[in-house]
C-alpha positions in Angstrom: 0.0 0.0 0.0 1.1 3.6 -0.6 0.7 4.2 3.0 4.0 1.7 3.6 6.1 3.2 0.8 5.4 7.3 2.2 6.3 5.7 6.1 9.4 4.4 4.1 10.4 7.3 2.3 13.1 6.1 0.2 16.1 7.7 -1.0 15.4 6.1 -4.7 12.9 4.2 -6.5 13.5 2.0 -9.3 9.6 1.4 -11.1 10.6 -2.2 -12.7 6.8 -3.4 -13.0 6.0 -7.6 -14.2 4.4 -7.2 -17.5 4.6 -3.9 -18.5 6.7 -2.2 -21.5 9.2 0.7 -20.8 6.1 2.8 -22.5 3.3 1.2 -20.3 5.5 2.1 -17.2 6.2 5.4 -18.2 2.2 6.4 -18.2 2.0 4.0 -15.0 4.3 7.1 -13.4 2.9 9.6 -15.1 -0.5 8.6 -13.4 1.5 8.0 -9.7 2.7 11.8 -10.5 -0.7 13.0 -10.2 -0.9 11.4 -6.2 -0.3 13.7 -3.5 1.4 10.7 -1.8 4.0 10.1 -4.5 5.2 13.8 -4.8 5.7 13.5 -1.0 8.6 10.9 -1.5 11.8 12.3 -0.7 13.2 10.0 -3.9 10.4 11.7 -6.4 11.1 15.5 -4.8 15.1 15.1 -5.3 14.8 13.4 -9.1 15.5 9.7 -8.2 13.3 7.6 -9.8 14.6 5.5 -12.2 11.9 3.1 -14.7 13.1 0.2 -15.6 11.8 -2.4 -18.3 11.4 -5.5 -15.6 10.6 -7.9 -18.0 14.1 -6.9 -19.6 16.2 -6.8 -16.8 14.7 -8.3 -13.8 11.6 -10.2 -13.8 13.1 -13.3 -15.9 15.9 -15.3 -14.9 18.9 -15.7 -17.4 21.9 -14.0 -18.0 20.2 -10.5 -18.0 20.1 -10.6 -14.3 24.4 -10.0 -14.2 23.4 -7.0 -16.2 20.7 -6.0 -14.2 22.6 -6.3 -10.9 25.4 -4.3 -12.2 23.0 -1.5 -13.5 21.1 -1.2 -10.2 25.0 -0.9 -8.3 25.3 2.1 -10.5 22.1 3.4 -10.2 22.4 3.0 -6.3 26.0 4.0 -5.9 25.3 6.9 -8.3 28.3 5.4 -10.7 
């Protein structure tokens, strides 16, 4: 629930949704961008929110996932 991720407030989100395209996630934050609750998020207010095709690079096992791992140590670790 949105109620957990505001008590959270987290210093980045990665939006990596099961199913959806890059595209389809891209309106999916477009619509979170219209919540009171999402602009609250320390992560959304200081630009760190980073979409992600999931299918692509998490959601499916295979070699991907070495990418994947190394992409969210950079995106983490601000490399």
């Amino acid at each position: 629930p949105p109620s957990a991720v505001v008590e959270a407030d987290p210093d980045l989100v990665i939006l990596a949704p099961c199913g959806l395209t890059l595209d389809m996630t891209r309106r999916e934050a477009t619509a979170l961008a219209r919540t009171e609750w999402w602009r609250s998020l320390r992560a959304v207010r200081e630009g760190r929110v980073v979409l992600v095709d999931g299918d692509a690079m998490f959601n499916r096992p295979g070699p991907r996932l070495v990418d994947a791992l190394e992409w969210l140590f950079s995106a983490v670790h601000g490399v």
